[in-house]
One Martini backbone bead per residue (centre of mass of N, CA, C, O) as a GRO file, in nm:
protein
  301
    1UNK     BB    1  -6.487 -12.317  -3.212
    2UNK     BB    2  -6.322 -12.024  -3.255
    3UNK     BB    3  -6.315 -11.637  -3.204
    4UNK     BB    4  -6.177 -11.313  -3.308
    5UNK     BB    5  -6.213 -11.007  -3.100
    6UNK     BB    6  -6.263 -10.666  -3.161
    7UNK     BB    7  -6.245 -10.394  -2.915
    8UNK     BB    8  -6.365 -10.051  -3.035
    9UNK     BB    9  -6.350  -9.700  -2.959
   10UNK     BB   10  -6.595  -9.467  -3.072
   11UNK     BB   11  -6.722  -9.196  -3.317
   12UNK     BB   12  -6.921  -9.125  -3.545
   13UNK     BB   13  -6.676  -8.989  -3.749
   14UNK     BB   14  -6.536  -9.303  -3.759
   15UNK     BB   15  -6.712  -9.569  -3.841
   16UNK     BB   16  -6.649  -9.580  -4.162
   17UNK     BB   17  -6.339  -9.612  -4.140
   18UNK     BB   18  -6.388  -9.862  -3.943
   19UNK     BB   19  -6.551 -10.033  -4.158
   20UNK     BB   20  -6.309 -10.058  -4.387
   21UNK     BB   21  -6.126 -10.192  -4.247
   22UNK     BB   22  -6.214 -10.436  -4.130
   23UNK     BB   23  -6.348 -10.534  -4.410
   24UNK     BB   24  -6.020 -10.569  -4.502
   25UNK     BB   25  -5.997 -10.852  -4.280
   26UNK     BB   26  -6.256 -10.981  -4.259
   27UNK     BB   27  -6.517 -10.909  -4.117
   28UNK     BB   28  -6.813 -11.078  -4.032
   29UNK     BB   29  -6.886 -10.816  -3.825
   30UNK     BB   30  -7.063 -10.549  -3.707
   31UNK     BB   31  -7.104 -10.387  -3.359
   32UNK     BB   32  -7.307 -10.158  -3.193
   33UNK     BB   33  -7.259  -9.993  -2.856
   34UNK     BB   34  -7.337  -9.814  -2.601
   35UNK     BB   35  -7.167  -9.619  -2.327
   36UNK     BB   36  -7.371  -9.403  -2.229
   37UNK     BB   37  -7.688  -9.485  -2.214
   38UNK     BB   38  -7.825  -9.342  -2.484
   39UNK     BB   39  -8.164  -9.292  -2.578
   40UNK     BB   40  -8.303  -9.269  -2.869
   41UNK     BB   41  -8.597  -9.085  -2.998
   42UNK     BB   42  -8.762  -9.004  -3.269
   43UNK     BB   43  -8.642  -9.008  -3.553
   44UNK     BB   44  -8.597  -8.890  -3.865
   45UNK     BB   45  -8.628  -8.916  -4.131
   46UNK     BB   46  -8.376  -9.091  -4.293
   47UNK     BB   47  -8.266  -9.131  -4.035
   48UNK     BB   48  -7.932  -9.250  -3.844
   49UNK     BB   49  -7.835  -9.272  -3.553
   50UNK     BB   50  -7.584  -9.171  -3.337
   51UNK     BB   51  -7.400  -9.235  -3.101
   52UNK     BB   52  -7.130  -9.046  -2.934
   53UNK     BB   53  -7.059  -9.311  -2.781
   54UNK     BB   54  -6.859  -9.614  -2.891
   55UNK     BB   55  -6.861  -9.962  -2.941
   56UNK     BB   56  -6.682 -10.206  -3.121
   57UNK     BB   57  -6.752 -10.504  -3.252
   58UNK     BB   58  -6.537 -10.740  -3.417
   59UNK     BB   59  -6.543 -11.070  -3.632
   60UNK     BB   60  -6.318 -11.343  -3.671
   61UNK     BB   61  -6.146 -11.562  -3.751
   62UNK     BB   62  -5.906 -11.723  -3.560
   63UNK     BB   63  -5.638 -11.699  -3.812
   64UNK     BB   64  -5.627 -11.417  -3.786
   65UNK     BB   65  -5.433 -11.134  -3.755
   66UNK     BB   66  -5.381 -10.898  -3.581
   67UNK     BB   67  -5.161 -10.710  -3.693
   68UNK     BB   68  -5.348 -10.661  -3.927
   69UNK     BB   69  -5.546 -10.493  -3.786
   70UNK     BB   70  -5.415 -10.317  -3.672
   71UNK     BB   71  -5.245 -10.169  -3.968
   72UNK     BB   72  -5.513 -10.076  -4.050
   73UNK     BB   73  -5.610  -9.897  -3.837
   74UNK     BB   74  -5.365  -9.709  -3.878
   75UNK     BB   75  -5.436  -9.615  -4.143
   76UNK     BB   76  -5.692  -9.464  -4.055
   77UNK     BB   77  -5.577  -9.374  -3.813
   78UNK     BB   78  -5.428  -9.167  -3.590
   79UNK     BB   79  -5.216  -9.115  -3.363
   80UNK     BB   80  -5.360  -9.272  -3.151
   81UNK     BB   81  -5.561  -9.488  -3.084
   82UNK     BB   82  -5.873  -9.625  -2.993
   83UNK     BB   83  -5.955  -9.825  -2.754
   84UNK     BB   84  -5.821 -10.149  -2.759
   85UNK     BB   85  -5.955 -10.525  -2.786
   86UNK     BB   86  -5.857 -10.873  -2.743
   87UNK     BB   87  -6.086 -11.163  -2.805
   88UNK     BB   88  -6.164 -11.522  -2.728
   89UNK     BB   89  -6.460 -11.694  -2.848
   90UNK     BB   90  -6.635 -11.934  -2.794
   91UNK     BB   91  -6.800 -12.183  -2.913
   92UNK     BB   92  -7.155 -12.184  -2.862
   93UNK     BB   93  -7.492 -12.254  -2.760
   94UNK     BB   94  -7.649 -11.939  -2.812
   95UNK     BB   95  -7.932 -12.036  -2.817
   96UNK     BB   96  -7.947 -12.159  -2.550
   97UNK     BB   97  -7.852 -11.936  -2.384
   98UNK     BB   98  -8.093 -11.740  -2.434
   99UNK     BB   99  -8.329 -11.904  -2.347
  100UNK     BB  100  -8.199 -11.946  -2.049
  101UNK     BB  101  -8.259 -11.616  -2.007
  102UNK     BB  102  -8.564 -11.684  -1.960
  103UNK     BB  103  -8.845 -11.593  -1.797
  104UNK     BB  104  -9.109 -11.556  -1.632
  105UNK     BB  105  -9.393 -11.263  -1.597
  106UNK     BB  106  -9.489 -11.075  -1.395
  107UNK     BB  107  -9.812 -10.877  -1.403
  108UNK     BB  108  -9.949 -10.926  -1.153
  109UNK     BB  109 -10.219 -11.137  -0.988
  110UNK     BB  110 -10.276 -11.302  -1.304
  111UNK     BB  111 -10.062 -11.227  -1.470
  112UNK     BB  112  -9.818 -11.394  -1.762
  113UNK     BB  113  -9.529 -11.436  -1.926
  114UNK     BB  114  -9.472 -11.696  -2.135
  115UNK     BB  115  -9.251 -11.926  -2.231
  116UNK     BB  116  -9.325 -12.153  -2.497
  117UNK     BB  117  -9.073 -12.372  -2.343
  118UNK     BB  118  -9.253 -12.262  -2.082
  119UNK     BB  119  -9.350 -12.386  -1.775
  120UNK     BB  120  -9.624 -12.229  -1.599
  121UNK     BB  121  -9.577 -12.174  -1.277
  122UNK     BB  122  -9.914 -12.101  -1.287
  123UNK     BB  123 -10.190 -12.300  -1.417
  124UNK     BB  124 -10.355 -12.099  -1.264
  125UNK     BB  125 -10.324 -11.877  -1.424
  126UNK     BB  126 -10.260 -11.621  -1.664
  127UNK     BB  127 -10.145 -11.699  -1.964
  128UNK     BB  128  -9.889 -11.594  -2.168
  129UNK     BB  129  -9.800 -11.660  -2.482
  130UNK     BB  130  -9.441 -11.536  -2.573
  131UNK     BB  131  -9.175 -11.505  -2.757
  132UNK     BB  132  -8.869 -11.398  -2.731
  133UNK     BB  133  -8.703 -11.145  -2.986
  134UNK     BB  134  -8.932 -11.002  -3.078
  135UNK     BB  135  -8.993 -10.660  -3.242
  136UNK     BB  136  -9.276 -10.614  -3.047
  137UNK     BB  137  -9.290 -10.735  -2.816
  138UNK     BB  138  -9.268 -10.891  -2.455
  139UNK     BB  139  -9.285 -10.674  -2.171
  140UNK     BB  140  -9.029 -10.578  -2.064
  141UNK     BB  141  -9.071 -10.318  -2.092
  142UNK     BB  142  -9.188 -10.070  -1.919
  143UNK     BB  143  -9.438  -9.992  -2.083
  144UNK     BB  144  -9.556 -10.303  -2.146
  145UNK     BB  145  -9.568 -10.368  -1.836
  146UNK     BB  146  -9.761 -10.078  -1.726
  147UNK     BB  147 -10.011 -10.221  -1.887
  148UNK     BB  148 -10.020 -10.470  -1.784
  149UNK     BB  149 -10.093 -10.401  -1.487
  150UNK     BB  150 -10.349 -10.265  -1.611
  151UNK     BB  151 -10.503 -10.490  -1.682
  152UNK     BB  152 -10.463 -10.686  -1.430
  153UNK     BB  153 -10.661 -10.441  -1.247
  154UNK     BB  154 -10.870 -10.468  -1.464
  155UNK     BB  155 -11.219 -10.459  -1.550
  156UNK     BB  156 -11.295 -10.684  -1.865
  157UNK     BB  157 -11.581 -10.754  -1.891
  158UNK     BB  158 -11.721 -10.736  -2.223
  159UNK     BB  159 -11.517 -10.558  -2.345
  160UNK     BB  160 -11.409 -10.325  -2.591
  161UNK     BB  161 -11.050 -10.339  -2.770
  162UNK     BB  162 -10.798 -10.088  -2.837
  163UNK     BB  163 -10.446 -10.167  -3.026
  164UNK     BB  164 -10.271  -9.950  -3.070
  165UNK     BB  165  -9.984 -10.058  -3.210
  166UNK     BB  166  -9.973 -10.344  -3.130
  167UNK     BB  167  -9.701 -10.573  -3.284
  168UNK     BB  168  -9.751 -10.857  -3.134
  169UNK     BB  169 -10.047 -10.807  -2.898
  170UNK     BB  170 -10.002 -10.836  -2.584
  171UNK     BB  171 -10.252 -10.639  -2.511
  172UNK     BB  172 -10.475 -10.795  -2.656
  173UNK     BB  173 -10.458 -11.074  -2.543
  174UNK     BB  174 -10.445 -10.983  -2.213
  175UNK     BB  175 -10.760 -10.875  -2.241
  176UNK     BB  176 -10.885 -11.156  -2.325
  177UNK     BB  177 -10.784 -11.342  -2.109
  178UNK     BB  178 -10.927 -11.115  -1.882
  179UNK     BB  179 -11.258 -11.062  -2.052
  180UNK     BB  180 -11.295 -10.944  -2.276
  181UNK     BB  181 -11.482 -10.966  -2.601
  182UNK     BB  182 -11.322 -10.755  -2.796
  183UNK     BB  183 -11.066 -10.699  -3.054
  184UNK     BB  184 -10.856 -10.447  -3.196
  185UNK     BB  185 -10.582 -10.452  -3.439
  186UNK     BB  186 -10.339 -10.201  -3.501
  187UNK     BB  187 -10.105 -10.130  -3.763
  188UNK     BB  188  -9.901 -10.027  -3.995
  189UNK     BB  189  -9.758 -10.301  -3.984
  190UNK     BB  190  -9.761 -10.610  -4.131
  191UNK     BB  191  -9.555 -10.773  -3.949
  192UNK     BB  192  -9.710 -10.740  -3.707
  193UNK     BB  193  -9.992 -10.848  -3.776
  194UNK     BB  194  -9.863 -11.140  -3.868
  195UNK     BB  195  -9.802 -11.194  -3.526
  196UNK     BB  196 -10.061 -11.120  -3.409
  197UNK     BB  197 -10.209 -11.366  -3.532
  198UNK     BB  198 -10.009 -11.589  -3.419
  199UNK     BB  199 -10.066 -11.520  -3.129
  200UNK     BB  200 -10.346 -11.559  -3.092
  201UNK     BB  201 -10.355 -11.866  -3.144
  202UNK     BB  202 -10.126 -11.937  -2.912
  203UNK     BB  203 -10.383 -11.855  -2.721
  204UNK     BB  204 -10.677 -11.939  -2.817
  205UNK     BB  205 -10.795 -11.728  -2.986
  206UNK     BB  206 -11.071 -11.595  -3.126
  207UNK     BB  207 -11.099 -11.458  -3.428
  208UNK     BB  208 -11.419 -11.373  -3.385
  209UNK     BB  209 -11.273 -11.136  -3.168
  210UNK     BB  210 -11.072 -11.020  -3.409
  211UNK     BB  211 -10.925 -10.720  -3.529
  212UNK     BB  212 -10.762 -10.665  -3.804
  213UNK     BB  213 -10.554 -10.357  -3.902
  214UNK     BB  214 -10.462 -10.097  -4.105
  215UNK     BB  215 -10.427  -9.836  -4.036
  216UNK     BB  216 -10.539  -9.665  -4.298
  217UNK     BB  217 -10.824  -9.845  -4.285
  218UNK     BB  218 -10.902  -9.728  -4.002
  219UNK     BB  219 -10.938  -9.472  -4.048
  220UNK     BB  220 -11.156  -9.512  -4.297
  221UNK     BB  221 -11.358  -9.663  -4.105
  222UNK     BB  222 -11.391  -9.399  -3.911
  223UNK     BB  223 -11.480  -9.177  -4.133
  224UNK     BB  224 -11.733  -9.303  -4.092
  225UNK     BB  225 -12.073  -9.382  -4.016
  226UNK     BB  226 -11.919  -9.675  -3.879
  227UNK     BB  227 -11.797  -9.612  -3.635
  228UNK     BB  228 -11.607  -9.713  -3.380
  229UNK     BB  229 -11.659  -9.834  -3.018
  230UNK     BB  230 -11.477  -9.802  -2.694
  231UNK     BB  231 -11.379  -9.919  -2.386
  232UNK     BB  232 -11.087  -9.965  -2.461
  233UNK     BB  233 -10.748  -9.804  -2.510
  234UNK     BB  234 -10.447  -9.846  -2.636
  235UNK     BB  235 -10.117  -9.693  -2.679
  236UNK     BB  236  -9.763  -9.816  -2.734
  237UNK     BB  237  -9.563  -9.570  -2.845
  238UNK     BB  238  -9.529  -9.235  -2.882
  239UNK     BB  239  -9.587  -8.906  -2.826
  240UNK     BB  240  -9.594  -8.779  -3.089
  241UNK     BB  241  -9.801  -8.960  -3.213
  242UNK     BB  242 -10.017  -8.911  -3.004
  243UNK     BB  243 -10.074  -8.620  -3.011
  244UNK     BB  244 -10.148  -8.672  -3.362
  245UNK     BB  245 -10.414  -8.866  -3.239
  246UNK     BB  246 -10.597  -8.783  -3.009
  247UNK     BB  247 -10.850  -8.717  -3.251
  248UNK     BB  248 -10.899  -9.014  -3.307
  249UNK     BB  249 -10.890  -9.153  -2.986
  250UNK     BB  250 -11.116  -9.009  -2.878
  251UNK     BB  251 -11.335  -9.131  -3.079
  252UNK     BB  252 -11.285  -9.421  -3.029
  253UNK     BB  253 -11.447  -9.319  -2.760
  254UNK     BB  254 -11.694  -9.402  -2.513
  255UNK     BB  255 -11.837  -9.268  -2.261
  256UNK     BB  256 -11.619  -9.362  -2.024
  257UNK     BB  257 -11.387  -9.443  -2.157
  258UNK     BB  258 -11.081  -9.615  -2.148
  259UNK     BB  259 -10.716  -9.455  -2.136
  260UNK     BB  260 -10.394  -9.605  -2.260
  261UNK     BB  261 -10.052  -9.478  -2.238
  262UNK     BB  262  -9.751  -9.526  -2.357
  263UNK     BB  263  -9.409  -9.396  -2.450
  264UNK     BB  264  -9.336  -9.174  -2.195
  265UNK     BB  265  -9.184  -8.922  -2.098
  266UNK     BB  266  -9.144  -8.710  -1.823
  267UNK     BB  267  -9.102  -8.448  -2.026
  268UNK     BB  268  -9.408  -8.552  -2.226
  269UNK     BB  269  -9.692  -8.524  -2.053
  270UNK     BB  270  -9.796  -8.223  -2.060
  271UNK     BB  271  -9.817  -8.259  -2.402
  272UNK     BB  272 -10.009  -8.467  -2.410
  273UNK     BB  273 -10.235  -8.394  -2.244
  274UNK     BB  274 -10.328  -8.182  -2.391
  275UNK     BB  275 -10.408  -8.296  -2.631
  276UNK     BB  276 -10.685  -8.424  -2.450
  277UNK     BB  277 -10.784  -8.192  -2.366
  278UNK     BB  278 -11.123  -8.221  -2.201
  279UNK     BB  279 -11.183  -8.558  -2.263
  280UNK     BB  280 -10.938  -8.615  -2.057
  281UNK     BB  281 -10.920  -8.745  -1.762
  282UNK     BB  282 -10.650  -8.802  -1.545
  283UNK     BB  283 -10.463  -8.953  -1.361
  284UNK     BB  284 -10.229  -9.106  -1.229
  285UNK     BB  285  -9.899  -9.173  -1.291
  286UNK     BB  286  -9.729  -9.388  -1.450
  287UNK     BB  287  -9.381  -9.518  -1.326
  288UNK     BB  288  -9.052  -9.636  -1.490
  289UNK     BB  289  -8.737  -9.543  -1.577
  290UNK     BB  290  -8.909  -9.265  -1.708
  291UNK     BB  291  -9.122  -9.409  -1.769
  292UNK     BB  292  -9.505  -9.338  -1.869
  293UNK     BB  293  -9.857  -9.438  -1.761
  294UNK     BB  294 -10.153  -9.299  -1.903
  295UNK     BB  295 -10.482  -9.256  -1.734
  296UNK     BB  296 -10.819  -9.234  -1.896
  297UNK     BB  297 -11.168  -9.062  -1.910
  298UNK     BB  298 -11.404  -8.985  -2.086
  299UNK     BB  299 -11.608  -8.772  -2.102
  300UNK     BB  300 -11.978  -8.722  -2.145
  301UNK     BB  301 -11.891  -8.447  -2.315
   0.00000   0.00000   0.00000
């Protein structure tokens, strides 16, 4: 079975009546995709941003007439239209091929993080098994890469590990692997929580050495005289968040604990670092196609 795909330039202005022309003819899908790689980053509540400059693909059955979509769209735009093309897609195993497209990710000289269905590079490395296309992080981005890289080169045997903002749970798994002796994973979604839990299963991480948390709860036990301190604090959130939390995570750290942050531009580090000022020491910055990797050891006063 083949479909046929219609892809036009829009910008943001176009696409409410660029969706109703569509929907018009029948489009079965409709997605947008970034034209010049810019990068929307913590958006304000209740927004919706759009990027500057879109193209538009819509997925139609091979029966549908072109001239039909494009009358549509003459109806709806002025003229001349915005550059658009049609193309035929055959029908493909989909899945199969989105799978073959994963492959094991070296993350430093003993960790790997490997799909699920695929056997591990080198069965004596700490392989992290974890399924690619979650919501929450598999690894591949800048971000979660270099803490995994940092975890890959710190010495964790018997430390207690904070991940805040767990996600799929990727670094609190990674250092428990590691040597870690207790992680807890934190995060303001149940959806991530029930991921972490799966995940630490899937690796066959002991539950009696993990404890899951709603950030809103863990608040409250940290509020508490029984506050818990941590050896070591990862943090893959964004800048935001970072500087809001500041006195949370840093209260969460007992002398000498280190703190590693990252989903940070290079544009607010020093933002991000005075936040911390003068409890947290920092090294040098971990850097990776714009984004840093923060690093550093909490002060003994």
């Amino acid at each position: 079975m083949s479909w046929l795909q219609l892809h036009i330039n829009v910008t943001p202005a176009q696409v409410e009546q660029l969706e109703q022309a569509l929907q018009s003819c029948g489009a079965l899908s409709i997605t947008f995709q970034d034209l010049a790689d810019q990068p929307i980053f913590e958006p304000g509540v209740g927004e919706t941003p759009l990027w500057p400059s879109m193209r538009a693909s819509a997925l139609f059955d091979a029966n549908v007439v072109r001239q039909s979509i494009t009358d549509a769209l003459h109806s709806e735009f002025a003229s001349p239209l915005p550059a658009y093309e049609f193309e035929i897609v055959e029908d493909r195993d989909w899945q199969r091929e989105w799978l073959d497209q994963f492959e094991p990710l070296c993350c430093g000289s003993r960790l790997w993080i490997c799909p699920g269905w695929q056997q591990p590079p080198d069965s004596n490395a700490v392989n992290l098994m974890l399924d690619p296309g979650l919501a929450f992080g598999t690894g591949t981005h800048e971000t979660t890469w270099q803490c995994l890289q940092w975890l890959d080169a710190s010495d964790l045997a018997g430390k207690r590990v904070l991940d805040f903002g767990c996600g799929s749970g990727i670094l609190a798994i990674a250092a428990m692997l590691l040597g870690a002796s207790h992680a807890t994973l934190v995060d303001n979604d149940p959806q991530a929580l029930t991921a972490s839990a799966a995940n630490l299963a899937k690796n066959g991480i002991d539950q009696n050495a993990c404890t899951l948390r709603h950030a809103n709860d863990f608040a409250q036990q940290q509020s508490e005289q029984n506050a818990l301190q941590f050896d070591v604090v990862l943090a893959n959130i964004l800048a935001r968040p970072l500087i809001e939390l500041a006195g949370s995570l840093v209260a969460a750290m007992r002398p000498g604990a280190e703190l590693v942050m990252s989903g940070i531009r290079e544009q607010q580090q020093q933002a991000v670092e005075a936040a911390y000022h003068p409890q947290i020491q920092f090294a040098k910055a971990g850097s990776l196609n714009g984004w840093l990797r923060l690093a550093g050891v909490k002060t003994e006063h």
